[in-house]
C-alpha positions as CSV (number, residue, x, y, z in Angstrom):
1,X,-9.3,3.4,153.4
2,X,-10.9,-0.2,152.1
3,X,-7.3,-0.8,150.3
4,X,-5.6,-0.2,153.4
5,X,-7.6,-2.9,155.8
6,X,-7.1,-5.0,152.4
7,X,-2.8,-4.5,153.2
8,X,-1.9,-7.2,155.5
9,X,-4.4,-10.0,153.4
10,X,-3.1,-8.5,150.4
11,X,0.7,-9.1,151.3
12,X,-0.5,-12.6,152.0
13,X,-1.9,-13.1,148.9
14,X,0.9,-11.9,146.8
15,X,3.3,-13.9,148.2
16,X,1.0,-17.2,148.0
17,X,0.9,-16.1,144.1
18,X,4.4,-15.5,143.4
19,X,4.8,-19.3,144.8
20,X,2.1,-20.3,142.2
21,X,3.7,-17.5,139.8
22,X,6.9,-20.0,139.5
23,X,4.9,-23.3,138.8
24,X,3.0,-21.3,136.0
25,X,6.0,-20.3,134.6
26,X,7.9,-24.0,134.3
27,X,3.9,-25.2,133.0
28,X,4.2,-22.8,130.4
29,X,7.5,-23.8,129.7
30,X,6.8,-27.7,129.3
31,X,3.4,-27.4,127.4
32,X,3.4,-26.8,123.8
33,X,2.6,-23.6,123.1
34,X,-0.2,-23.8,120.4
35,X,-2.3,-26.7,122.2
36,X,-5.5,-26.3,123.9
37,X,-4.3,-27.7,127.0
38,X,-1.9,-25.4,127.4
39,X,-4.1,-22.4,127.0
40,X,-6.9,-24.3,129.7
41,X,-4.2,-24.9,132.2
42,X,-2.6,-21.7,132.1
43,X,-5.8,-19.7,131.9
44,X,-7.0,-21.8,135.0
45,X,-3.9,-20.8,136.7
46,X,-3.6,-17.4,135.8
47,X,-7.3,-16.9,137.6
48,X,-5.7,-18.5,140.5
49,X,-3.2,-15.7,140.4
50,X,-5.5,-13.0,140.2
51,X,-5.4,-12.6,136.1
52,X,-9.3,-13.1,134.6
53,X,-9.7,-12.9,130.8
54,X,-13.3,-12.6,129.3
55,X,-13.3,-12.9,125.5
56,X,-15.8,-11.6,122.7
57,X,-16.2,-11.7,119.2
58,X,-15.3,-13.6,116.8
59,X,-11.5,-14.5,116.2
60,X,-11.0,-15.2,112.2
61,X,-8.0,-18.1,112.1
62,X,-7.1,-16.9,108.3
63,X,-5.5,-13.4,109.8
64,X,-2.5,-13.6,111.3
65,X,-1.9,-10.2,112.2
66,X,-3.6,-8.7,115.5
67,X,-3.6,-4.8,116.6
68,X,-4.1,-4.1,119.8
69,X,-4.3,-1.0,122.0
70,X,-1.9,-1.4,124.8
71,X,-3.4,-1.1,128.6
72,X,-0.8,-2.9,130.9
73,X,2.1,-4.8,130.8
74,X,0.4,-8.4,131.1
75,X,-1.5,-7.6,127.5
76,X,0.1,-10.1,125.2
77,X,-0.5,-12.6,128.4
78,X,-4.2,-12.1,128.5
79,X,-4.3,-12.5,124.7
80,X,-2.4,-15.7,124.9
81,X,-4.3,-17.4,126.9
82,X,-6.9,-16.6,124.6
83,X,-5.6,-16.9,121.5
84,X,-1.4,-18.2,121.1
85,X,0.4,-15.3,119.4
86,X,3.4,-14.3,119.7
87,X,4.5,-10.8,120.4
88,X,7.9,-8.8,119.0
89,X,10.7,-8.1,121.1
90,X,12.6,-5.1,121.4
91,X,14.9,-6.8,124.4
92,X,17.6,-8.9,124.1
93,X,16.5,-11.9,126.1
94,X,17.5,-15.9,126.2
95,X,15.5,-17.9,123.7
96,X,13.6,-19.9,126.6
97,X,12.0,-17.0,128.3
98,X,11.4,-15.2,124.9
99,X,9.5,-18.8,124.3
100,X,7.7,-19.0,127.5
101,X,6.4,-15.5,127.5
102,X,5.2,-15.6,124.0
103,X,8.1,-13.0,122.8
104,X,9.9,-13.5,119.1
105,X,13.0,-11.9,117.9
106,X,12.2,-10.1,114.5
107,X,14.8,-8.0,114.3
108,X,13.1,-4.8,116.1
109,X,16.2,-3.6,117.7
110,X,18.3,-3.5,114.0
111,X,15.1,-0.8,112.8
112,X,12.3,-0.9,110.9
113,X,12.4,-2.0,107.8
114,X,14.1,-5.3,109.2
115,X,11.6,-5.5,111.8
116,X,8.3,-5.7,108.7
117,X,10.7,-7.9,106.3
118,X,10.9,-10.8,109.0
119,X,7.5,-10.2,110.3
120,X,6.2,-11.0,106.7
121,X,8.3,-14.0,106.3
122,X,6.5,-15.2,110.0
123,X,3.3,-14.7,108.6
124,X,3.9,-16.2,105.1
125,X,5.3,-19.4,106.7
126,X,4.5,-20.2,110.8
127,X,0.8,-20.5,112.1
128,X,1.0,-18.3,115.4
129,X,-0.5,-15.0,114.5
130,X,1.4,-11.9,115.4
131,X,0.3,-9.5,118.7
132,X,1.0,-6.0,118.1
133,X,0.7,-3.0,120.0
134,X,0.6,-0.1,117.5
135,X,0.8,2.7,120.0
136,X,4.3,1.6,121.3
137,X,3.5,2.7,125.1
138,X,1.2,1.8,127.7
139,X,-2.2,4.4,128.4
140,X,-5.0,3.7,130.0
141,X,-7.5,3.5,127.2
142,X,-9.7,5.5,128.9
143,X,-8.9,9.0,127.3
144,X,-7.4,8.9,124.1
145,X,-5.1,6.7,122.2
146,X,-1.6,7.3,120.7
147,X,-1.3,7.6,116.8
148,X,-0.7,4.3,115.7
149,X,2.7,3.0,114.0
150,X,1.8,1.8,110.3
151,X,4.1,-1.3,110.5
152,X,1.6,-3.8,111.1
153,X,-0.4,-2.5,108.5
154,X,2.3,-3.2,106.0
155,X,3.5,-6.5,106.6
156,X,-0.5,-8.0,105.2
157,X,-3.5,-6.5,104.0
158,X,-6.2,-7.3,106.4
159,X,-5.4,-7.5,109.9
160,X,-8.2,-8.2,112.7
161,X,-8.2,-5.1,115.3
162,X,-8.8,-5.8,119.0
163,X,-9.9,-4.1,122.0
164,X,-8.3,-4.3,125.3
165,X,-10.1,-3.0,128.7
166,X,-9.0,-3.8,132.3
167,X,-11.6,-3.7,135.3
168,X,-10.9,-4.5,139.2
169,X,-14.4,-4.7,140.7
170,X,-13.4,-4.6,144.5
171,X,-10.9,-1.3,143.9
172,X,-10.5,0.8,141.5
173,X,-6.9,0.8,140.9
174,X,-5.2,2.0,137.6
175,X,-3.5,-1.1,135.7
176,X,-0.1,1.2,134.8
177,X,0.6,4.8,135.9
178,X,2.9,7.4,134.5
179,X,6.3,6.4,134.7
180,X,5.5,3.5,136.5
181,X,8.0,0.0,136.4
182,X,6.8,-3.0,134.5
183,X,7.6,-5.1,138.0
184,X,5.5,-2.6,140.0
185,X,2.3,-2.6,137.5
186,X,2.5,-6.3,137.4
187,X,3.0,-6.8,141.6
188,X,-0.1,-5.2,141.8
189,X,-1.5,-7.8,139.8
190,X,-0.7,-10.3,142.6
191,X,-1.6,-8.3,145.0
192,X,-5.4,-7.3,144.4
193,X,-8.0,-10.1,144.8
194,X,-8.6,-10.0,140.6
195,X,-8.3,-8.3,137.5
196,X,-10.6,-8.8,134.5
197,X,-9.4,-8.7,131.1
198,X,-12.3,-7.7,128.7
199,X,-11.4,-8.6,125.1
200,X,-13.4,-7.8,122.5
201,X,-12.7,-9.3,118.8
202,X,-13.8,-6.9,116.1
203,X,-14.3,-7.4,112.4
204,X,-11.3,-8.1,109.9
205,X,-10.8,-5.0,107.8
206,X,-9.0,-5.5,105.0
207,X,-6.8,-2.5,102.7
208,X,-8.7,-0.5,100.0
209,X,-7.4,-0.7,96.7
210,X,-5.3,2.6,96.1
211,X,-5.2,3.1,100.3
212,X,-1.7,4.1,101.6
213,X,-0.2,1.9,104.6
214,X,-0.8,5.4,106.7
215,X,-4.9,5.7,106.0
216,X,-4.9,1.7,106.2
217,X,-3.8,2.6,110.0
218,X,-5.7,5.4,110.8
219,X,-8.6,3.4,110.1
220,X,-7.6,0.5,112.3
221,X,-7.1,3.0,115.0
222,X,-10.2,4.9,114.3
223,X,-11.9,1.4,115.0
224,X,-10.8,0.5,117.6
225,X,-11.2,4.0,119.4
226,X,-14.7,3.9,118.1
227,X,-15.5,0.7,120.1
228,X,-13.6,2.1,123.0
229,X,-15.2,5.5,123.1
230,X,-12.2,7.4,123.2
231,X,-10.7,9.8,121.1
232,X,-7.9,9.2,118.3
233,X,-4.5,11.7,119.4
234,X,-1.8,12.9,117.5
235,X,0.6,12.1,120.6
236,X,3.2,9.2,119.4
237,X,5.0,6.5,121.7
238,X,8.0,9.6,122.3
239,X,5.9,11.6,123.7
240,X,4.1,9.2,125.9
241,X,8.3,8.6,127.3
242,X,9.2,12.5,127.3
243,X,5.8,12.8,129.6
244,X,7.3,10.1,131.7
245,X,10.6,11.3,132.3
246,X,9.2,15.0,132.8
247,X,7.3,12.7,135.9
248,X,9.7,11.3,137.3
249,X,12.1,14.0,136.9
250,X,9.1,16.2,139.2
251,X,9.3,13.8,142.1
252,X,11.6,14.9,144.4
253,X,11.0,13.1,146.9
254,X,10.2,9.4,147.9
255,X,6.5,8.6,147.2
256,X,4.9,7.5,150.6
257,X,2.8,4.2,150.7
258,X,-0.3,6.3,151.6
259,X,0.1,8.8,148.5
260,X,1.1,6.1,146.3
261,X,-1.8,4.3,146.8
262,X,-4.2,7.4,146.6
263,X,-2.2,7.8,142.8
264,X,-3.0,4.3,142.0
265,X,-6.6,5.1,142.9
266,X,-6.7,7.6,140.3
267,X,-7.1,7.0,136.6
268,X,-6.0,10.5,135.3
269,X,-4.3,9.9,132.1
């Protein structure tokens, strides 16, 4: 009931942000990405449209490999603003908004084993460390997380884990649903009055002598589920997109606004 007094100011709101949205976009785009300035003007803006990032812990400069659980679709952003990474693409996108948006081409789409060879040769030779999102989907990070992909864990030895949790004081509304549209998740972004990225820094851990790149994982995931308080699942990225199809495959019919928002309001996954 609160969200839906909140509509009309809401609306307002979003479309004074997506008017902001655009000047942030051609800042980020003239600003060098690994100054300071940058990251104080952009994170200054970025709370002007609705996006608040908290940070703790203790970043170490010398690793330049960063695992992340994955909560929404603005992640990398919130990091960014933070820290300047950059983040692997799997879409085939102009250079300049791969740029802006913190996005580098390391050969995803062509498999694997082309995707860790070039991600070493970024780490051995450019500063910017390297974002990754192990699970390969969006969850909640509230439940469980997905079994991590090892290839982060193979492209260095010690990689610094890192938590990512979402909070919206005034409503409690999910920051992704099932099946949901990257557009959609991030609209509600604009929408609400703020969202609060928590980022917690953990400890570097570093690979055993004798450990496998799969236990090397497993115990990157186990940390960061550990800080979390969630669990540690054997559900993988393709199951997480099978779930989402079985979804949206259910809904036969249009979602009203009324039940849509009631969906958002619960965190059930």
């Amino acid at each position: 009931m609160m969200l839906l007094a909140y509509l009309p100011i809401g609306c307002a709101v979003f479309l004074i942000r997506l008017f902001i949205g655009v000047h942030t976009f051609f800042v980020a785009c003239l600003l060098r990405k690994s100054t300071i300035i940058r990251s104080v003007v952009l994170r200054i803006m970025c709370a002007i449209l609705g996006i608040v990032v908290q940070s703790e812990g203790k970043r170490c400069s010398k690793v330049n490999i960063i695992c992340a659980n994955h909560v929404s679709a603005l992640d990398h952003l919130a990091v960014d603003l933070v820290e300047p990474c950059v983040l692997p693409s799997v879409w085939d996108i102009p250079s300049i908004i791969r740029w802006c948006f913190g996005y580098i081409d390391l050969g995803a789409r062509d498999g694997r084993d082309e995707l860790v060879r070039r991600a070493r040769q970024h780490v051995d030779s450019e500063n910017l460390p390297l974002l990754s999102f192990p699970e390969g989907a969006i969850t909640s990070g509230r439940k469980g997380l997905l079994k991590f992909s090892s290839w982060p864990c193979e492209i260095s030895d010690q990689v610094q884990p890192l938590t990512i949790r979402i909070s919206r004081p005034l409503f409690d509304i999910s920051p992704s649903l099932l099946g949901s549209t990257w557009w959609a998740d991030v609209a509600w972004f604009a929408f609400l009055p703020f969202s609060v990225y928590h980022l917690t820094w953990l400890p570097v851990l570093k690979r055993r002598e004798h450990e496998t790149v799969e236990r090397f994982s497993a115990r990157v995931e186990a940390g960061i589920a550990e800080h979390l308080g969630i669990v540690v699942t054997n559900l993988t990225h393709m199951d997480a997109v099978e779930a989402a199809k079985r979804h949206l495959h259910s809904r036969a019919t249009p979602t009203p606004v009324r039940v849509g928002i009631a969906s958002r309001e619960t965190r059930s996954y």
